[in-house]
N, C-alpha and C positions, 0 to 999 in steps of 0.2 A: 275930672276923669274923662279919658278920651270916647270917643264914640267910635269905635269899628265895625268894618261889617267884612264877614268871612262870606265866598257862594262858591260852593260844591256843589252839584246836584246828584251826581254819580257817578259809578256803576255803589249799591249797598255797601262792597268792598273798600272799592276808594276812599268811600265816605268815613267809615269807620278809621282808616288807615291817615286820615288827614288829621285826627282830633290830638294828638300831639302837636300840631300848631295851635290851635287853640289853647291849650295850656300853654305854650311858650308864651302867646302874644298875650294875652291876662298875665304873667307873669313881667313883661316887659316892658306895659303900659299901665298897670293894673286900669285894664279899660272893662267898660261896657262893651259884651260883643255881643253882635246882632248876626244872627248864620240862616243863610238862604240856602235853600235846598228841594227837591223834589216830594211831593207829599207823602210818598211810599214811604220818606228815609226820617221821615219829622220824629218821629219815637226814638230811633237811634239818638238823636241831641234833647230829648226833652230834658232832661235830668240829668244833664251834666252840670256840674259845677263850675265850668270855666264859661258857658254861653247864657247869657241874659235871658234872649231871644229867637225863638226859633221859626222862621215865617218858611213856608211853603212857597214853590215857584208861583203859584197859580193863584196864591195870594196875598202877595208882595207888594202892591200896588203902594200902600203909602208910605213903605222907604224910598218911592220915586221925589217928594220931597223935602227928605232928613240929606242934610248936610254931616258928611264922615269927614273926622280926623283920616281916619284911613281904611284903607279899599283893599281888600287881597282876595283876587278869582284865583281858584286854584284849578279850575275846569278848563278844557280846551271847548266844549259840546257853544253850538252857536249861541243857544239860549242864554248861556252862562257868558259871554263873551261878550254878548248884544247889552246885555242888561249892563256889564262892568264897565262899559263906553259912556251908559247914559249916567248913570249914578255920580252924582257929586260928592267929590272927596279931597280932602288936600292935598293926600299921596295914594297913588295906587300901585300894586304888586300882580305881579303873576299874567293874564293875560284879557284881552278884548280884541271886539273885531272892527277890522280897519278895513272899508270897503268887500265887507265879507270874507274875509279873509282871518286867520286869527293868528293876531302879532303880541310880542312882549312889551309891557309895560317897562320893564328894568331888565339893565343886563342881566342878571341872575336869573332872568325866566326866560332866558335863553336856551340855557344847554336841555332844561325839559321837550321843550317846545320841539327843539331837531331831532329828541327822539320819535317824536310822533311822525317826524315825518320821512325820516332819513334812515332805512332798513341797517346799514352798516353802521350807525353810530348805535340805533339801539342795539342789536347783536356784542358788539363791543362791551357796551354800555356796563359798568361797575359799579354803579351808583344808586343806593336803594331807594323806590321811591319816594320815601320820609326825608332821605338827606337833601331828592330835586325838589321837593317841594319848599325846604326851608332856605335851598337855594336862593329861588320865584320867593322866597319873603326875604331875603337876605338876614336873616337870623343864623345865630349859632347851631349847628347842629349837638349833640350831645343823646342822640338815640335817643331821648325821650320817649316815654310810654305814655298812653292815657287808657286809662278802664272804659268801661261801658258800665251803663247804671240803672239795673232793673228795679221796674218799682216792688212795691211791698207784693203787691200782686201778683206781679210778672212770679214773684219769687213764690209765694203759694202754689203756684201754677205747679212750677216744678218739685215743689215739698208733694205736691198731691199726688204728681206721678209718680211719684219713688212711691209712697206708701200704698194707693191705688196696684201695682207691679209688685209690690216688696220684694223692690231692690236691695240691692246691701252694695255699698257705692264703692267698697277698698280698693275691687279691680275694673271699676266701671268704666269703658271705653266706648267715645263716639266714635261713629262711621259715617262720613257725609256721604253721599249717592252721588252728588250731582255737581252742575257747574251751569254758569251762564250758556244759554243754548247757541248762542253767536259763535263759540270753538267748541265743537264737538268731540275733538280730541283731548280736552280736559279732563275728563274719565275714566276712571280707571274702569277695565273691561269686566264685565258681569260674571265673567266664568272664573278671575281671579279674584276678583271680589268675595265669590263663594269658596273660595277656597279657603283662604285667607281667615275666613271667619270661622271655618272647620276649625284647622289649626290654633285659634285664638282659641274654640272654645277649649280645646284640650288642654291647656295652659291656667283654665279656672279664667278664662276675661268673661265679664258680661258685657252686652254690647248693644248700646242703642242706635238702630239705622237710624238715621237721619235723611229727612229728603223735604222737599220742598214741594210746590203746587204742581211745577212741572215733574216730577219722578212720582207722583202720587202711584200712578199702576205700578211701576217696575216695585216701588216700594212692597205695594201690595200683594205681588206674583211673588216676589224671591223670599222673604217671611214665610207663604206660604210652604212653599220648597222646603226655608228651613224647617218649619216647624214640622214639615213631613216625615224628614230625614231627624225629627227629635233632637235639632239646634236648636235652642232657648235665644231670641233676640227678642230686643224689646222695639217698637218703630214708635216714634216723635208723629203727630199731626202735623200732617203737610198743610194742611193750612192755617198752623198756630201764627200768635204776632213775632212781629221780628225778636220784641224784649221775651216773649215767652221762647223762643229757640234760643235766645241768648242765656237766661237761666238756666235751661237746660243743657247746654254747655256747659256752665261753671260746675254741676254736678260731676264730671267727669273728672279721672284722672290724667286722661289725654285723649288727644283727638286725631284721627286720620283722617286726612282730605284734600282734593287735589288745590289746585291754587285759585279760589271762589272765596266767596264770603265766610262760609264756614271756618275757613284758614283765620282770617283775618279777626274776626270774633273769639276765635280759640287764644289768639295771640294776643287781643285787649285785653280778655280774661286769665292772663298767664299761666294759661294751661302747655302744659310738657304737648306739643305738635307734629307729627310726623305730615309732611307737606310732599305730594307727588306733584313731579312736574313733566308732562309731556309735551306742551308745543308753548309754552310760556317761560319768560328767565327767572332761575333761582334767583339773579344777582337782584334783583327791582327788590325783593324779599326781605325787609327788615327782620333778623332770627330771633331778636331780645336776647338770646343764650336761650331760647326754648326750643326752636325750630329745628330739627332734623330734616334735612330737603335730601330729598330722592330725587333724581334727575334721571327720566330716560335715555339709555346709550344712545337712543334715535332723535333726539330732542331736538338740534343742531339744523337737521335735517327739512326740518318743518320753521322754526322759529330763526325770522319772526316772519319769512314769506308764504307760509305755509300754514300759520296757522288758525284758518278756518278751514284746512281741510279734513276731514275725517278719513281715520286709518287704523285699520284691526292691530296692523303689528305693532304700530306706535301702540294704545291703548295695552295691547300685552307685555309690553318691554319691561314692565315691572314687575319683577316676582313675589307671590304671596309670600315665602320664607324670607328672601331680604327686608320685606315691611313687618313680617311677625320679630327678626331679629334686631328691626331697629326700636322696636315698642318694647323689645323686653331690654334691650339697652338703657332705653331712658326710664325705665320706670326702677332696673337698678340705681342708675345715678341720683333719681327723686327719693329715693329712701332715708 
């Protein structure tokens, strides 16, 4: 059996989104894989089936002297690049750093690599993340999916809040709040947000806000509001674990969310998606056939020079009624 080792560290998203490699490469070596990553993201691989091994960046230290059949960084971040340089391997994939700098291992971890740096090849760019990735390994591509795998726990967790709430889950729909703070214009604006959920509620949807440690107030303020206005939302603990947001996920019948983690989790869970995009490309987007992408008419405008800049009209370009029409679209089709 080979010995592999996979290092991702992140963003959460990414990480999630690389784990169809992992299943490709157990399927292709039937190897031992060993997966390096950042210790926020270690829960997200504990319990997967395709990785042995899950060590932390921060403490990795004695894969410095295991010898790998093979090597694949799928990270550009220095951390990830430095360590991929030092690691002994027979082959390695995807990237490391060559005088500080971060160069390809193999032609195939090319064309990723110009994205990151080259504004008009990404903009152009047609190629979803998942297929540059297995580029940078030179594997097959074939859309591959991989789940996510909450323990018995994690899963309690969420049986509890249903029955805690007494939910009734037939039209239960998540709403994520938020997005990594780095693009501000990933979000969708708080006045269509509330609208949007008016709307839903009259439709019979029930809806749990979702947000995370940073939306913790806005979470807290707009609940409020609704529950003033006698909008029934249910809101997720912002500071629950990754695998307890993720169970709480799988409860849902679909999920709305800009292009974050939330996305990405909805999509290992094969939940029906409606995906906003404001300063990020649909195309990087692997859809599985779940993903409905909304792309703001301004989007172009911002991405990819533009997007850490924060902008109200961007953030509004999306209508509450085109996202209530594509949620009752897909949840026709799921019937």
């Amino acid at each position: 059996m080979k010995k592999v080792l996979i290092i991702k560290l992140g963003g959460l998203g990414d990480v999630v989104r690389t784990l169809p490699l992992a299943k490709a490469i157990k399927e292709s070596y039937d190897a031992e894989i060993i997966w390096v990553t950042r210790n926020n993201a270690v829960d997200l691989l504990k319990n997967h089936p395709s990785i042995n091994i899950v060590y932390s960046l921060e403490n990795c230290g004695e894969i410095m002297d295991k010898n790998f059949d093979v090597l694949y960084n799928f990270d550009g971040e220095d951390e990830a690049t430095m360590l991929a340089a030092k690691i002994k391997a027979g082959k390695k994939y995807g990237f490391y750093s060559d005088g500080g700098f971060v160069s390809a291992f193999n032609l195939g971890a090319e064309y990723y690599l110009n994205t990151l740096f080259d504004d008009e090849i990404k903009k152009t760019n047609k190629k979803t993340y998942q297929e540059m990735m297995f580029m940078s390994a030179e594997l097959q591509y074939r859309r591959q999916h991989s789940s996510l795998f909450p323990s018995n726990k994690d899963r309690k967790y969420a049986e509890d809040f249903v029955k805690k709430n007494k939910i009734t889950t037939e039209k239960l729909i998540g709403i994520h709040m938020g997005a990594d703070s780095r693009w501000p214009s990933k979000v969708w604006h708080e006045n269509n947000l509330k609208e949007f959920i008016k709307l839903a509620e009259k439709e019979n949807y029930q809806i749990i806000l979702f947000a995370g440690p940073n939306e913790t107030e806005e979470q807290k303020i707009l609940k409020k509001e609704l529950d003033e206005s006698n909008i029934k939302v249910y809101a997720n603990n912002p500071g629950n674990s990754f695998m307890e947001f993720v169970s709480l996920v799988k409860l849902c019948k679909a999920m709305i969310c800009s292009d974050s983690f939330a996305l990405h989790v909805s999509l290992a869970m094969k939940k029906p998606t409606i995906g906003l995009f404001f300063c990020t490309s649909p195309n990087e987007i692997e859809d599985y056939g779940l993903l409905k992408k909304i792309a703001s008419p301004l989007l172009y405008n911002f991405f990819p020079e533009k997007m850490n800049v924060y902008n109200e009209k961007l953030v509004k370009s999306i209508s509450p009624c085109e996202v209530l029409d594509a949620l009752m679209k897909l949840e026709n089709k799921n019937k």
